[in-house]
C-alpha positions as CSV (number, residue, x, y, z in Angstrom):
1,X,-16.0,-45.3,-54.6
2,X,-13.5,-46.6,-51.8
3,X,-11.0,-49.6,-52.9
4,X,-11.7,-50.8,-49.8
5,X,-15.2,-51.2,-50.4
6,X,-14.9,-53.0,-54.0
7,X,-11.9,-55.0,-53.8
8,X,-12.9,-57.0,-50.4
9,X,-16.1,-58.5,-52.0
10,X,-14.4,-61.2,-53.9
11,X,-14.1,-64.6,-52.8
12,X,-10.5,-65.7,-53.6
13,X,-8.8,-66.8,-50.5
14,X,-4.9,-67.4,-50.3
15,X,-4.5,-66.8,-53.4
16,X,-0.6,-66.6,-54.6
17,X,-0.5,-64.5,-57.4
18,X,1.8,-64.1,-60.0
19,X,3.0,-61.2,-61.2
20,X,6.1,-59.5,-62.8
21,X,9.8,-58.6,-61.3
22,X,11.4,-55.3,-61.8
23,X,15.0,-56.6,-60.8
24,X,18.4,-56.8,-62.4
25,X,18.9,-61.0,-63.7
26,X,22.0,-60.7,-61.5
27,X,20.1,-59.8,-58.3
28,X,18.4,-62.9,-57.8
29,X,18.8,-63.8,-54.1
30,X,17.7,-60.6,-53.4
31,X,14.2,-60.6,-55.6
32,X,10.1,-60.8,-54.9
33,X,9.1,-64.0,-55.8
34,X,5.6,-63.2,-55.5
35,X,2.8,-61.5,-53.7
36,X,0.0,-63.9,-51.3
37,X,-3.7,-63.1,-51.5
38,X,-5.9,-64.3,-48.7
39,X,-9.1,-62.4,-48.1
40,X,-11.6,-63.7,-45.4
41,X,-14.4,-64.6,-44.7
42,X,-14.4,-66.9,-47.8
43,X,-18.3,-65.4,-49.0
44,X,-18.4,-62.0,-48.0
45,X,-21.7,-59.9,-47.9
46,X,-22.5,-56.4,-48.6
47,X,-22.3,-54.6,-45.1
48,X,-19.9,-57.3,-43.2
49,X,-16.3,-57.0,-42.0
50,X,-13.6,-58.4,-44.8
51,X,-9.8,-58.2,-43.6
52,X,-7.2,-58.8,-46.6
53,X,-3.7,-59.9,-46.1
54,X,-0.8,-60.0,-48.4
55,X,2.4,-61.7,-47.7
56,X,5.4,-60.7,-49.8
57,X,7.6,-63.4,-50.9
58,X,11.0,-63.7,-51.0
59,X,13.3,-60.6,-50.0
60,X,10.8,-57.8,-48.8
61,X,13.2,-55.6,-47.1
62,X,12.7,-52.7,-50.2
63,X,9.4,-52.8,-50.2
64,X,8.2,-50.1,-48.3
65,X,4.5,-50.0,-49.6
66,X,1.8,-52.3,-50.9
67,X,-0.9,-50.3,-53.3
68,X,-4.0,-52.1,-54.3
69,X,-5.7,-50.6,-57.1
70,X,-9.5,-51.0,-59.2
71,X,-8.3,-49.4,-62.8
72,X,-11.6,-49.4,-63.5
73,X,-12.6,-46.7,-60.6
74,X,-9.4,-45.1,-61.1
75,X,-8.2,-45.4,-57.2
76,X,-6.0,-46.8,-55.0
77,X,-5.1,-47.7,-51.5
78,X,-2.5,-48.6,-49.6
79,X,-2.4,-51.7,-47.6
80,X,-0.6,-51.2,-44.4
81,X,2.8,-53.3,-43.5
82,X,1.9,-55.4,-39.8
83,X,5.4,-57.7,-40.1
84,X,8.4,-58.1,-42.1
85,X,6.7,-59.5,-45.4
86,X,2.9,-59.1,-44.1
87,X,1.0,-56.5,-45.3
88,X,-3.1,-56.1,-43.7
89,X,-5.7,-54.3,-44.5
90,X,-9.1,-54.5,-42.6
91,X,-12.7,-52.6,-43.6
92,X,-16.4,-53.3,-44.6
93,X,-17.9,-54.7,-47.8
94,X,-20.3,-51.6,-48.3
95,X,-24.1,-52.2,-48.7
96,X,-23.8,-50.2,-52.6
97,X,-21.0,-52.8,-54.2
98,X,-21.7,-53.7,-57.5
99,X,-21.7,-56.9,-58.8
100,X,-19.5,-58.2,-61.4
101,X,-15.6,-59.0,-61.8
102,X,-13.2,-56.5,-61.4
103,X,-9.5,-56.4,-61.7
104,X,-7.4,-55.3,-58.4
105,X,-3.8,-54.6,-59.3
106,X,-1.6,-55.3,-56.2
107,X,2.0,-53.5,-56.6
108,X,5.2,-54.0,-54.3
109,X,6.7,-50.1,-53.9
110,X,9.9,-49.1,-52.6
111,X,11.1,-45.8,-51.3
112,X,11.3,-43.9,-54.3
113,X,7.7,-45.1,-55.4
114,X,9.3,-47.4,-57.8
115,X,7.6,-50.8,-58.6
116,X,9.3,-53.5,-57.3
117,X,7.2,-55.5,-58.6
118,X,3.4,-56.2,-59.4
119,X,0.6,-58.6,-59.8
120,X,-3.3,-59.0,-61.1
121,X,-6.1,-60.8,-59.1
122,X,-9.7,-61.1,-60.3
123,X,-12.2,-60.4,-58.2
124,X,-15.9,-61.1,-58.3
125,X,-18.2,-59.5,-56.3
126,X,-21.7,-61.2,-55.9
């Protein structure tokens, strides 16, 4: 099943997440301080239009790539850079999403698809 279809049926909105750094302690000005959640609408419903956007904070100039991911359906998706630290992705809830709560993994890559750093966000889907 689509990432796109399961992880926009949540209803967290601006949501900064916390996550961990894969960055040298000496490198500090230069490092991810986090990764900004917001999905709308607030309620979403099975069939309608969800847009997600993730703002990178702090210094996003080696990110190259965001990749949201549902371990639990073993797949992933990359959500498309739109600005300097934006990152926007937008689709449709689908009509078959299950209910329940689901873990989407959200992970900062740079060029060599190393992980710059990443971050957890429940999601429940109704």
């Amino acid at each position: 099943m689509d990432i796109c279809k399961l992880i926009l049926t949540g209803q967290y909105n601006n949501y900064a997440a916390e996550g961990s750094i894969n960055k040298k302690k000496g490198d500090r000005d230069k490092m991810i301080q986090g990764i900004k959640i917001s999905i709308t609408p607030e309620i979403l419903r099975a069939g309608g239009p969800v847009a997600v956007e993730a703002t990178v904070l702090g210094d996003a100039d080696e990110v190259k790539r965001l990749i949201a991911s549902l371990p639990e359906y073993n797949y992933s998706e990359v959500i498309p850079r739109s600005g300097d630290n934006v990152f926007r992705l937008n689709t449709t809830v689908p009509w078959e999403a299950p209910s329940g709560t689901f873990t989407l993994d959200v992970a900062a890559v740079g060029e060599k698809w190393n992980t710059l750093y990443k971050t957890t966000v429940d999601i429940s889907i109704e």
